[in-house]
C-alpha positions, 0 to 999 in steps of 0.5 A: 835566260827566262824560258820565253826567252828560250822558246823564241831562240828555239822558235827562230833557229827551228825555221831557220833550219827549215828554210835551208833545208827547203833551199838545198831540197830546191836546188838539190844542193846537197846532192853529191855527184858520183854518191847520190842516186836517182831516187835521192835526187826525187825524194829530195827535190820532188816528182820531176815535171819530165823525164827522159830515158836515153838508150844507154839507160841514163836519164834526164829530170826536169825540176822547173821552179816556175813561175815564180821561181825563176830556174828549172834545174835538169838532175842527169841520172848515169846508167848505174843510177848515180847523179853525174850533175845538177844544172840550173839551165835557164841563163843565157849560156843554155839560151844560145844552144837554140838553133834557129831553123835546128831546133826543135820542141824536143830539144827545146824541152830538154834543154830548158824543161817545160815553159811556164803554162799560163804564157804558152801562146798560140797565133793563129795568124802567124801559125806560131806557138810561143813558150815562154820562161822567167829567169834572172839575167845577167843583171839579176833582174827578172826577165822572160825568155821566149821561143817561138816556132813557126809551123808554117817554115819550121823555122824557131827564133827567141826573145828576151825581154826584161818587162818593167816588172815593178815591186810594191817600193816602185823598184824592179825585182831582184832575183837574190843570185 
């Protein structure tokens, strides 16, 4: 083997190895429940973008991946400082959790972390704010999950939308689940 040849295949495999471990630092994959501390879950995968402290002193991180990225995964911290679990919570199973007319912007935070900044929408006409995610859905298809607050009746209702998201080929985007 020439040693171009050699510096190539070490070239490739080198970020091979960088991309995956960039992967399992996004989703925190490598993180073992029961073993890996609070301090782990963050120098693995980053600062969390909100944090919550319960009063038995568990916590709960916020990772949102967006907007790009389509998931937000919640790391929940035990009393003892130990990961319990690692959730990606954008899908339909935490989507249906919402309560119209029970829900709240504090529960909504903590069960699908914070939406996507640049399309958080205030209607003035209808006093209604409207937060909203990128996920891929049951068809591993982009779509946006969106949840408004009415502030006149308190009450919440959601959407969900595919929009006609197009790729440069003309054909929609994959998620890659």
């Amino acid at each position: 083997m020439s040693a171009r040849s050699f510096i190539g295949r070490f070239a490739s495999t080198l970020v091979c190895v960088i991309v995956l471990s960039a992967c399992a630092g996004y989703s925190g994959y490598g993180l073992k429940p029961g073993v890996a501390t609070g301090s782990d879950v963050i120098a693995t995968m980053g600062v969390p973008a909100m944090r919550w402290l319960d009063a038995d002193g568990s916590e709960q991180l916020a990772f949102p991946r967006g907007p790009s990225g389509p998931q937000t995964f919640m790391a929940f911290i035990a009393p003892d400082g130990r990961l319990q679990r690692i959730e990606q919570v954008l899908d339909m199973e935490h989507f249906a959790r919402i309560e119209p007319g029970k829900s709240d912007r504090e529960s909504v935070l903590r069960l699908l972390g914070p939406p996507v900044p640049q399309w958080t929408a205030y209607f003035k006409a209808r006093n209604e704010l409207v937060w909203e995610w990128q996920f891929c859905d049951s068809w591993n298809q982009l779509a946006r999950f969106d949840v408004l607050f009415d502030a006149s009746s308190g009450i919440v209702r959601t959407a969900y939308q595919r929009p006609a998201l197009m790729g440069l080929d003309g054909v929609a985007p994959f998620c890659g689940r």
